[in-house]
N, C-alpha and C positions, 0 to 999 in steps of 0.2 A: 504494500500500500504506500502511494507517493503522500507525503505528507509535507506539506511548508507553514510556516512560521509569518504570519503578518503585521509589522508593527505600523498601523495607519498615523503619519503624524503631519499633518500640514501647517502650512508657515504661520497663518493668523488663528491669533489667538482672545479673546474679549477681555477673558475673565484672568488673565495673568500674561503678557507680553512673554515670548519664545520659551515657553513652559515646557515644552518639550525637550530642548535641550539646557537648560536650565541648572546649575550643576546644585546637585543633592547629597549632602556631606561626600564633594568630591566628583561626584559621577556626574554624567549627564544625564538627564531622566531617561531616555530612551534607550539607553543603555544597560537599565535593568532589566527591560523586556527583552531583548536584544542576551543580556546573559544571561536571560531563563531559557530563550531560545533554545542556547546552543546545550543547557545542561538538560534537557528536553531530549535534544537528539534529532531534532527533525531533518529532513533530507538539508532545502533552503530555508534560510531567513531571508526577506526580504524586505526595506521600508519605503511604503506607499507616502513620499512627500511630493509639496508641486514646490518645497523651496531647496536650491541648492545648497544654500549653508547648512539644513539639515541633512541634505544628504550626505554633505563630506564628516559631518559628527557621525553618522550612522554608521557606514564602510569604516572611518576608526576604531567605531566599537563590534566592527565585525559584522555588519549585515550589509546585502549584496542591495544597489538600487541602480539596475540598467534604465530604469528610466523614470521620469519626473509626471506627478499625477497631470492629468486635463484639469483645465481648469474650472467644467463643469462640474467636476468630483471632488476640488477643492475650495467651495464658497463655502459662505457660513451657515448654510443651509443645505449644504451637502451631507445625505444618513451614508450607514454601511453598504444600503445596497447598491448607491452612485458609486461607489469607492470599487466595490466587487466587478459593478460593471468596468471599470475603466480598467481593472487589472488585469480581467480575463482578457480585453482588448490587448490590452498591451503585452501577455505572455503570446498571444499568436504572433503580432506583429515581430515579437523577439524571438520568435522559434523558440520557446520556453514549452515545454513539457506543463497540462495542466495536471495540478496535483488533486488528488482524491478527498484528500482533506486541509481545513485550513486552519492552524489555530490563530485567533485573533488576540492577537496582543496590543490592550489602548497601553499608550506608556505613561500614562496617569494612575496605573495602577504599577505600583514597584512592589505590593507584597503577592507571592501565589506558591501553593504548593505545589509540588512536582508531582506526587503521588495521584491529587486530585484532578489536574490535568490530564494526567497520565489516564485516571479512574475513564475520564469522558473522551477520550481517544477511542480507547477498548470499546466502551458501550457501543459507540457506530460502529466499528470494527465486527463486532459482534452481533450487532443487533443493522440489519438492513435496511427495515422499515421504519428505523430513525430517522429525521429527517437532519439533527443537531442534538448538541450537548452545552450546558454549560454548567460552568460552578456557580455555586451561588449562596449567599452569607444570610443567616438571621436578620432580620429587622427588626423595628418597634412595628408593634401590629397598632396600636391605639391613637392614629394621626387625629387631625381636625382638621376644618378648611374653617377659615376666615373670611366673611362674607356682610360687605358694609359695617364692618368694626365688632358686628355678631361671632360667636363660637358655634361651628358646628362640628360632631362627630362623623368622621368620614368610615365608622363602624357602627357594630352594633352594642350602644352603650347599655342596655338595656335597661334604659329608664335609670342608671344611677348617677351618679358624679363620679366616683372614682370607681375602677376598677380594674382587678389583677389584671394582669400579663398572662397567665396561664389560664384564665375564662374567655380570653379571645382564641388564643392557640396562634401557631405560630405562621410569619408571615416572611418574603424572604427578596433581597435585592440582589439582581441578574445581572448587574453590566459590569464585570468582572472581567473573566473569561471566557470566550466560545470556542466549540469546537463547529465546523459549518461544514458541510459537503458540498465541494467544489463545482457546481455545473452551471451552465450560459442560464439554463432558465431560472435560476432561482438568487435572480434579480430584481422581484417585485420588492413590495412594501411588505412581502410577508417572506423572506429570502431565508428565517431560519422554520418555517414550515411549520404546522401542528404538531407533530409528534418529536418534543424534546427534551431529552431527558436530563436531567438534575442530578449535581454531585453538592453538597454541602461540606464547603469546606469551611477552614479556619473565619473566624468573625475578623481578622484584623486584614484579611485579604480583600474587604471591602471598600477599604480606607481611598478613596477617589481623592484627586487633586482638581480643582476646577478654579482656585485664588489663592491669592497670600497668606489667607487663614490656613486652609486644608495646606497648603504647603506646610510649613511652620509644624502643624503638627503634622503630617508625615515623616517629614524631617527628625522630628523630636523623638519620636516612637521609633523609626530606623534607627536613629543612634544609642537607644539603648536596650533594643530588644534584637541584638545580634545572635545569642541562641536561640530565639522562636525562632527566627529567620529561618536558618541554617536547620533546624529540625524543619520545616515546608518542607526543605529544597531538599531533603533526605529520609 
């Protein structure tokens, strides 16, 4: 089974200026993803940028970028499946081999386990009539929505003011990790399919970077939980 490694990271950015390479006690953030990659195993890594500066940090840190996204698949309103499209385009036009599978590495995310990646490889490996895999982290299940300065329960409170964590039951955030199966058609709005399956991994591998805040604490948590790390990735 051909399997590559996806790290999408394009030049502009809203919510934190060149985040992506950005250096994170030391590293360049895409760099993490980049050496999960390769402790991964997968055939390629390659990074989906439309900016060259990122591209020459990328190839530094070891991942291959024969070409530079379209620019249709690098606006601020460009999802995964403009991105998928413009790749698959781009591995024919480079006589690139397409691969079976693809792990999608945002590099906003620097923590993930190997094991649980690894977990949601197999499942499609295994399982045919999968269509995707991803990991995915515990949440708070008891949100609210705010409405004209109102509180409302975006659950089911049931008639109280407060209430446990374990009488809702558990609820869980996806945009982690995927694993995708590689094909021209499954470039809609719905490109990871109905049927996909769930690895639940570590709670700290949800820790997203999107500004200065969430930096700062990823940062923070990196620099002093270097043996959780290292048990992930082992």
């Amino acid at each position: 089974m051909r399997i590559y490694a996806i790290v999408p990271a394009r030049g502009g950015s809203t919510g934190l200026k060149n985040k992506n390479i950005r250096l994170l006690n030391g590293r360049p953030l895409i760099d993490y993803s980049i050496g999960f990659a390769k402790a991964l195993g997968v055939e390629r890594i390659f990074c989906s940028t439309d900016s060259m500066e990122y591209a020459e940090v990328a190839k530094s840190c070891g991942a291959e970028v024969p070409f530079l996204r379209a620019a249709e698949a690098a606006s601020g309103t460009a999802m995964e499946q403009d991105i998928l499209k413009d790749l698959y385009q781009a591995f024919k036009n480079h006589n690139i081999l397409q691969p079976d599978l693809i792990v999608w590495l945002r590099p906003t995310f620097i923590f993930r386990s190997l094991p649980d990646v690894q977990a949601c490889i197999d499942l499609l490996a295994s399982n045919p009539d999968m269509t995707a895999a991803r990991t995915v982290c515990e949440s708070e299940a008891r949100l609210y929505l705010v409405q004209n300065g109102m509180l409302f329960p975006d659950f089911d409170d049931q008639g109280k003011s407060m209430i446990r964590r374990q009488d809702i039951g558990s609820r869980y955030k996806v945009f982690s990790t995927d694993v995708i199966r590689a094909m021209d058609e499954n470039t809609d709005d719905d490109f990871l399919g109905r049927r996909v399956g769930a690895i639940i991994t570590d709670k700290i591998c949800g820790l997203d970077i999107d500004d200065e805040t969430d930096f700062q604490i990823v940062e923070a948590v990196a620099a002093i939980n270097s043996d959780r790390i290292r048990k992930l990735l082992h």
